[in-house]
C-alpha positions in Angstrom: 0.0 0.0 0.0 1.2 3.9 -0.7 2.0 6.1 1.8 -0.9 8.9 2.8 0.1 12.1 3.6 -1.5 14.4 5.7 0.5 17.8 6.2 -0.9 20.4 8.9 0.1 23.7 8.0 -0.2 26.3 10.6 1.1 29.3 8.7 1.9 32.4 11.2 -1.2 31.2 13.8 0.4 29.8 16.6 3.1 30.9 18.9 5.2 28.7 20.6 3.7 28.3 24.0 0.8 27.4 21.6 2.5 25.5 19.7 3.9 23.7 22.9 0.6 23.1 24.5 -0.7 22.0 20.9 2.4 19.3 20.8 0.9 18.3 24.4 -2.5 18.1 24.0 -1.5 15.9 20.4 0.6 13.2 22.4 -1.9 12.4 24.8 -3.9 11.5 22.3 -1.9 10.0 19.3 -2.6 6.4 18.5 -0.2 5.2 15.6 -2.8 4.7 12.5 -2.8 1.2 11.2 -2.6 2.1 7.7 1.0 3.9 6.1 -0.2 7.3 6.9 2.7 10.0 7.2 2.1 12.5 9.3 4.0 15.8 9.1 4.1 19.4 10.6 4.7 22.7 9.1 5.2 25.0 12.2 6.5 28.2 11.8 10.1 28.7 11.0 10.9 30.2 14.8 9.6 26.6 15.9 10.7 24.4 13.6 13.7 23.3 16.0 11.5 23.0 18.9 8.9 20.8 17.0 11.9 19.0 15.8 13.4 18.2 18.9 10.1 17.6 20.9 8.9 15.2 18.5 12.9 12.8 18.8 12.5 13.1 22.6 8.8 11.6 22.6 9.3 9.5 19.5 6.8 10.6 17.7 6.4 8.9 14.0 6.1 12.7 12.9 8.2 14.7 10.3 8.8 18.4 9.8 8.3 20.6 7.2 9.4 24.4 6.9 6.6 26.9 5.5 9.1 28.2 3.2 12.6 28.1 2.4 15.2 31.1 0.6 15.7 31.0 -2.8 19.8 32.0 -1.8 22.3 29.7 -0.2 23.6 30.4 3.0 24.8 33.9 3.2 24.6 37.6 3.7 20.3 37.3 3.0 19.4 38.8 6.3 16.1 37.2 7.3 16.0 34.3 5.0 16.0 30.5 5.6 18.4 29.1 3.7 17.8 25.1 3.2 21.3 24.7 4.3 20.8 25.8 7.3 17.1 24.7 8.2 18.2 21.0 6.8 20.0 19.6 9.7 15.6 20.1 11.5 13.0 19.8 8.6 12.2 16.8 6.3 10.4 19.0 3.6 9.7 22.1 2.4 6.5 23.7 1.5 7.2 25.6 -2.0 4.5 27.8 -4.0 1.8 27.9 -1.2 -0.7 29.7 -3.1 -0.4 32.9 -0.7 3.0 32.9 -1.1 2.7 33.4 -4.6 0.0 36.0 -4.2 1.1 38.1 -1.0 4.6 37.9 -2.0 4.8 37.8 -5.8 6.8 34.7 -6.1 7.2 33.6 -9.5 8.1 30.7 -11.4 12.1 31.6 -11.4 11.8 32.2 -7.8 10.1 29.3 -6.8 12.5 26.7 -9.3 15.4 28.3 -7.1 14.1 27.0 -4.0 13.4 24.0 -5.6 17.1 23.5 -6.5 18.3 24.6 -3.1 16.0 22.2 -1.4 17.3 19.2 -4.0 21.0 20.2 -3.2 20.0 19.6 0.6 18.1 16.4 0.5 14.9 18.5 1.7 12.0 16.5 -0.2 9.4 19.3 -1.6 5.8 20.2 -1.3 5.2 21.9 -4.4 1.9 23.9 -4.4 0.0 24.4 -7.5 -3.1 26.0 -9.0 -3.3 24.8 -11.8 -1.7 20.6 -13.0 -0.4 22.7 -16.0 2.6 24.5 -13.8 6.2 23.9 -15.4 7.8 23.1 -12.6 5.7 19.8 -11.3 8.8 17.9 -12.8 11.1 18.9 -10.5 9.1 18.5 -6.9 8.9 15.2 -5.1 5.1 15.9 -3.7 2.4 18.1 -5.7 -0.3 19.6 -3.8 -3.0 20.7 -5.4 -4.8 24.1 -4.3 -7.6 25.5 -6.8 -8.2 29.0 -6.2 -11.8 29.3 -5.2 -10.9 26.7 -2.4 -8.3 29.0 -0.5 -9.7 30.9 2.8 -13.0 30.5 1.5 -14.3 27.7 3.2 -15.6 26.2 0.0 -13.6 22.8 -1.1 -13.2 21.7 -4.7 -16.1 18.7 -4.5 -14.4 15.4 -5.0 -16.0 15.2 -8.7 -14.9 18.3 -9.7 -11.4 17.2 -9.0 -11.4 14.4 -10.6 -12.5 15.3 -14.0 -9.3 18.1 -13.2 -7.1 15.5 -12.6 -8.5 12.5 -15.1 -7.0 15.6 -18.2 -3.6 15.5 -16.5 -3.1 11.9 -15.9 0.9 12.1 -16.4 1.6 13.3 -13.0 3.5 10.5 -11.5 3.9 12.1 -8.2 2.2 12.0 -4.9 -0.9 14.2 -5.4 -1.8 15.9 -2.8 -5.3 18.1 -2.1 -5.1 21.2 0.1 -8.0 24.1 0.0 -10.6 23.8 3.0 -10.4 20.5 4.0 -12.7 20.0 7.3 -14.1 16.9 8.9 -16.9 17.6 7.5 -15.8 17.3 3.8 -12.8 14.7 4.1 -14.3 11.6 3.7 -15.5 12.5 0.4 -12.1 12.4 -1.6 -12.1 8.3 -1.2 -15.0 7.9 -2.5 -13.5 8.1 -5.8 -10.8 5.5 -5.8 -7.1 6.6 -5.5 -8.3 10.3 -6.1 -5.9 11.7 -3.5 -2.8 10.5 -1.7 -2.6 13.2 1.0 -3.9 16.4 2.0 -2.3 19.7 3.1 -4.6 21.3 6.1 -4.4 24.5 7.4 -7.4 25.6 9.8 -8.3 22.0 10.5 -5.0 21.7 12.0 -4.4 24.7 14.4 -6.9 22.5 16.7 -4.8 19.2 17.7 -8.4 17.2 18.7 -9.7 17.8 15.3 -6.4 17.1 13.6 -6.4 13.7 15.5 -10.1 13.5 14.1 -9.2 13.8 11.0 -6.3 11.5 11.1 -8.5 9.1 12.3 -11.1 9.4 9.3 -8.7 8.7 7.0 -7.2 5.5 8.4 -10.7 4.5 8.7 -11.4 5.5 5.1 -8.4 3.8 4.2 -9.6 0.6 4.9 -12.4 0.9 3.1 
């Protein structure tokens, strides 16, 4: 069976007594699913270490992924996170969130450069796209999928709708992930369509660490389906 991924991306919400008592609350809680779900947090970058090293010292079967990584190698680029130096604490890289591209005009030059740092640092990606037409899906190791009218609106892309999108593009090979709105409410529709999705990138879902254990749960369940 393939590995499911389910990334919770918490974008600049929680600080890091939150993000403490959120690691807390989690490992009370955490059962390891039966099924090969990977489970992986995207903290922001002045927690990554922390998240890092609390998740070794209770071993956790969790990996880390940065929100972002610098274009530049390691240098004179005050504020930046270069992958060289975030490697040695992250597993992947979130790369093209879609307001990343919109907030801070990240373009398609700007975003291969990351790629390559992150491939010259053995930092797997998370390539976010908009559209399955994007140049760059080539070069990423996991493609997640984020349709405009689905971002901070509340509204998912229904299950259907995403895959007649995806039954045009059928040459991605990659892992192909879904991230736009995703609730309890609206998860356990994507496997009603065989093989539709192998992962899901959450955002609000996953600030709450009981719902993000929810919705862990529905997918193993779904999964065995």
């Amino acid at each position: 069976m393939k590995e499911f991924y389910i990334i919770a991306n918490w974008k600049a919400k929680l600080n890091l007594s939150e993000t403490a008592s959120w690691l807390n609350d989690f490992k009370k809680q955490f059962k390891q699913p039966k099924n090969k779900i990977k489970i992986i947090l995207a903290p922001t970058a002045t927690a990554l270490f922390y998240v890092s090293k609390y998740c070794k010292q209770n071993s956790l079967d969790i990996e880390i992924s940065s929100q972002d990584v610098s274009r530049f190698a390691k240098g004179a680029y005050t504020g930046e996170s270069p992958a060289e130096i975030i490697k040695d604490f992250v597993n992947y890289s979130i790369i093209g969130h879609s307001e990343r591209r919109r907030l801070f005009n990240e373009t398609t030059p700007i975003l291969s450069d990351k790629l390559k740092q992150c491939r010259l640092n053995n930092i797997r990606t998370i390539y976010c796209i908009e559209n399955l037409e994007d140049e760059l899906i080539s070069e990423a190791d996991l493609i997640a999928f984020e349709p405009k009218s689905a971002i901070g609106t509340g509204n998912n892309l229904e299950p259907e709708k995403l895959h007649q999108i995806k039954k045009t593009h059928n040459q991605i090979k990659k892992p192909f992930l879904y991230g736009g709105s995703i609730s309890l409410e609206n998860i356990e529709g994507y496997f009603k369509i065989k093989g539709l999705v192998d992962g899901f990138l959450i955002s609000s879902a996953s600030k709450d660490p009981i719902k993000f254990l929810s919705a862990i749960d529905l997918i193993d369940k779904a999964l065995d389906k």
